[in-house]
VMD Tcl script that draws the C-alpha trace (Angstrom):
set ca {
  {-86.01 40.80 -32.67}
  {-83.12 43.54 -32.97}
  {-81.31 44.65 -29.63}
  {-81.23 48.18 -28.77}
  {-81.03 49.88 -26.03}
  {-80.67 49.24 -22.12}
  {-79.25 46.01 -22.27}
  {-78.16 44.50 -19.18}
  {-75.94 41.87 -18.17}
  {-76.32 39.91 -15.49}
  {-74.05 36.63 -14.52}
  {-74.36 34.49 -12.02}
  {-71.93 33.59 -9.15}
  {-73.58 30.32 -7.24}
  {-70.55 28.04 -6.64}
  {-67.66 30.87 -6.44}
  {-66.93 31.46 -9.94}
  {-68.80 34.19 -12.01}
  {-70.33 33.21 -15.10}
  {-69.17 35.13 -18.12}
  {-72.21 36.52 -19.85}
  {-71.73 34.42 -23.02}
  {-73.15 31.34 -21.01}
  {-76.11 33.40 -19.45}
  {-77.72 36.55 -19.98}
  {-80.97 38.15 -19.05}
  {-81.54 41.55 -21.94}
  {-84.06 44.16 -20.97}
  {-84.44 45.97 -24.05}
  {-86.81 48.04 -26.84}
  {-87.12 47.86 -30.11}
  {-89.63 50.57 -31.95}
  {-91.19 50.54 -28.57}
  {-91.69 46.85 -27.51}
  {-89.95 45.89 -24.35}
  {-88.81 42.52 -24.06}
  {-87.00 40.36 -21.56}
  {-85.02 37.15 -23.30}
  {-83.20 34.84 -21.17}
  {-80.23 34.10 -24.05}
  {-79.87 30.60 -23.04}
  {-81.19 27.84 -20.71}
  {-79.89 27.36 -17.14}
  {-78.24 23.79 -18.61}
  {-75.95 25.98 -21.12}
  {-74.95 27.80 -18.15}
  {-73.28 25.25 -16.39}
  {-72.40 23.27 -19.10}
  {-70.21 20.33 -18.18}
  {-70.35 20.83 -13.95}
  {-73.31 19.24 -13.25}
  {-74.52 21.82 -11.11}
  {-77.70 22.74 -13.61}
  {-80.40 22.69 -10.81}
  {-78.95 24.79 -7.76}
  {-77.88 27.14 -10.71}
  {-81.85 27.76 -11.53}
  {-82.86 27.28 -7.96}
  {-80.39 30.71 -7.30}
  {-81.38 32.58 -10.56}
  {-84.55 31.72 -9.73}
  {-84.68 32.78 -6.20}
  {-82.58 36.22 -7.02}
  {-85.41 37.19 -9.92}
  {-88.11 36.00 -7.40}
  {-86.54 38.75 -4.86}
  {-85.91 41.55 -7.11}
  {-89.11 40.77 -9.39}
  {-91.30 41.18 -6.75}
  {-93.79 43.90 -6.37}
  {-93.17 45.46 -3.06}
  {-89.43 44.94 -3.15}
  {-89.29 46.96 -6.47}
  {-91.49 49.53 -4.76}
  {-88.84 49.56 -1.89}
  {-85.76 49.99 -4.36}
  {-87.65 52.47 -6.26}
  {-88.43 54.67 -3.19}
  {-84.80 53.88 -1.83}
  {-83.22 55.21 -4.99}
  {-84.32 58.86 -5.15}
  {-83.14 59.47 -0.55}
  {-82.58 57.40 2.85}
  {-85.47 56.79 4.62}
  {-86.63 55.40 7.83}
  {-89.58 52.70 8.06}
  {-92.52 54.90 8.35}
  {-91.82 57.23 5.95}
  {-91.38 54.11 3.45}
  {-94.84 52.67 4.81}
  {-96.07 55.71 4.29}
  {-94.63 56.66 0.84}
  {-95.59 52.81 -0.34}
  {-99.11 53.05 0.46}
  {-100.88 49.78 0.96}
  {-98.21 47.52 2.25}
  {-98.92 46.20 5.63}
  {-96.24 46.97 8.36}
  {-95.64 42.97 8.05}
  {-94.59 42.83 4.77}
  {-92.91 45.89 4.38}
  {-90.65 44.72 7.62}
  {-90.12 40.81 5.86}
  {-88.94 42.89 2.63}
  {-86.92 44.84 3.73}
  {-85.32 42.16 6.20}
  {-85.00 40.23 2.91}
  {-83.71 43.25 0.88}
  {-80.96 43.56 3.59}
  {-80.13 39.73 3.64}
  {-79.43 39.77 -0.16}
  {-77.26 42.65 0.53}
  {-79.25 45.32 -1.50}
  {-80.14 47.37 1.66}
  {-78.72 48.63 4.42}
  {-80.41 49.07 7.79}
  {-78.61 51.60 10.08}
  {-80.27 52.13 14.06}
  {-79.08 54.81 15.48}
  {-78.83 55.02 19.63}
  {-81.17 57.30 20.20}
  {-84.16 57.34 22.36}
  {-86.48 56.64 20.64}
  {-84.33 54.44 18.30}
  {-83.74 55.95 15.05}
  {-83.38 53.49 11.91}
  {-82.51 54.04 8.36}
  {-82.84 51.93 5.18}
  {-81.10 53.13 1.93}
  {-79.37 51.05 -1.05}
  {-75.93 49.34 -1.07}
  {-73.94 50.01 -3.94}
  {-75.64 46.45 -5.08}
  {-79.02 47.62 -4.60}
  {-77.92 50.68 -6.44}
  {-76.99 48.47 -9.80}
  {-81.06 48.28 -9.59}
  {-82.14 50.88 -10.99}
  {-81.73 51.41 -14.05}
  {-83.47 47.60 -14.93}
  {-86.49 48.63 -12.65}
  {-86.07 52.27 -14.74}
  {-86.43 50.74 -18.18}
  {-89.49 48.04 -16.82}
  {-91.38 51.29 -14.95}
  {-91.48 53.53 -18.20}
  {-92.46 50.20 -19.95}
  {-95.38 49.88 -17.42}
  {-96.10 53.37 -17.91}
  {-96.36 53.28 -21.72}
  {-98.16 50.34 -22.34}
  {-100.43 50.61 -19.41}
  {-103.55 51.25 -21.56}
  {-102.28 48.48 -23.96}
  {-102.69 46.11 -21.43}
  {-105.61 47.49 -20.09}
  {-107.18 46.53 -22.97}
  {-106.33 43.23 -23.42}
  {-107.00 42.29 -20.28}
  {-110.91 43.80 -20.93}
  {-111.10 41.80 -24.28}
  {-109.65 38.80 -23.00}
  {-112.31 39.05 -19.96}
  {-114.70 39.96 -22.53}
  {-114.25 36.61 -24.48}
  {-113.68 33.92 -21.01}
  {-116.67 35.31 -19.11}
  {-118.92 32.86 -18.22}
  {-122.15 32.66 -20.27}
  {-124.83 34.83 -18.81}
  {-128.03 32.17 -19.46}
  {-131.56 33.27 -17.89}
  {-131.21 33.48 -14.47}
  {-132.69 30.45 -12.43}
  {-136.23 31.18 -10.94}
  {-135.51 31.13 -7.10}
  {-137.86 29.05 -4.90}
  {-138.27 28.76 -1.30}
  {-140.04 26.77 1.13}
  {-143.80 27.65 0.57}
  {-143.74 29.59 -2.23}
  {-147.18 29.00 -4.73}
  {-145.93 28.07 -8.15}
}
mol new
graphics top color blue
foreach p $ca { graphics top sphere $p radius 0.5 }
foreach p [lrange $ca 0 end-1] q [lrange $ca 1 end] { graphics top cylinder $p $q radius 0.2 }
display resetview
């Protein structure tokens, strides 16, 4: 598959020392309108040599868990376009609980994506918006949104054929019977 556009670069810096993207690369791309996602080589190829293969994974792993998942790319999303404060990201969300919009944004903050400002005020102010980290986001979530959003009804369909072909087998439906019933 030919590389185009929006290609993205991402090393990884467990044990102190940044990779150099040669050893390990994640592409977001499109070519004649098929995104793709290729991981250019294995997590052993990145650490070649220091033994350090597994916690290597374990942190790629854990960093693509955080930023892959659904309402922390809703978060960065809503944080790219203004600061806001917690309600008016519940709010803005729509369907996230107050629980798990509080333990993703704690997390969001702990990876250093986010920051959380509190004002003294009474009643206590507080702000979320993206660190210059956080910021780096956007343009990957950009290019996987308008993927979303132009292969929606692709997928839509699939998804109905493939249930289509795995539902179970609709036999006759078994007579019911209960206690006393006359045959």
């Amino acid at each position: 598959m030919q590389r185009t556009r929006h290609q993205l670069v991402i090393a990884a810096d467990v044990t102190g020392r940044s990779l150099p993207p040669e050893h390990y690369a994640i592409a977001l791309g499109t070519d004649s309108n098929l995104a793709y996602m290729e991981l250019r080589h294995s997590c052993e190829a990145a650490m070649r040599g220091s033994g350090d293969e597994a916690a290597v994974c374990g942190a790629m792993g854990d960093i693509l868990n955080r930023i892959g998942d659904k309402w922390s790319v809703m978060v960065v999303g809503h944080l790219t376009r203004k600061t806001m404060r917690f309600n008016e990201l519940r709010h803005a969300i729509g369907g996230i609980s107050q629980r798990m919009l509080t333990l993703t944004l704690r997390n969001l903050e702990r990876d250093g994506l986010v920051t959380r400002t509190v004002f003294p005020e009474i009643p206590p102010r507080v702000e979320y918006k993206l660190t210059d980290l956080g910021r780096t986001l956007t343009n990957p979530l950009d290019a996987l949104w308008n993927w979303a959003a132009l292969h929606m009804g692709e997928v839509n369909s699939a998804r109905t054929r493939y249930d289509s072909l795995h539902a179970p087998a609709a036999g006759p439906s078994p007579e019911r019977r209960y206690a006393g019933a006359a045959r």
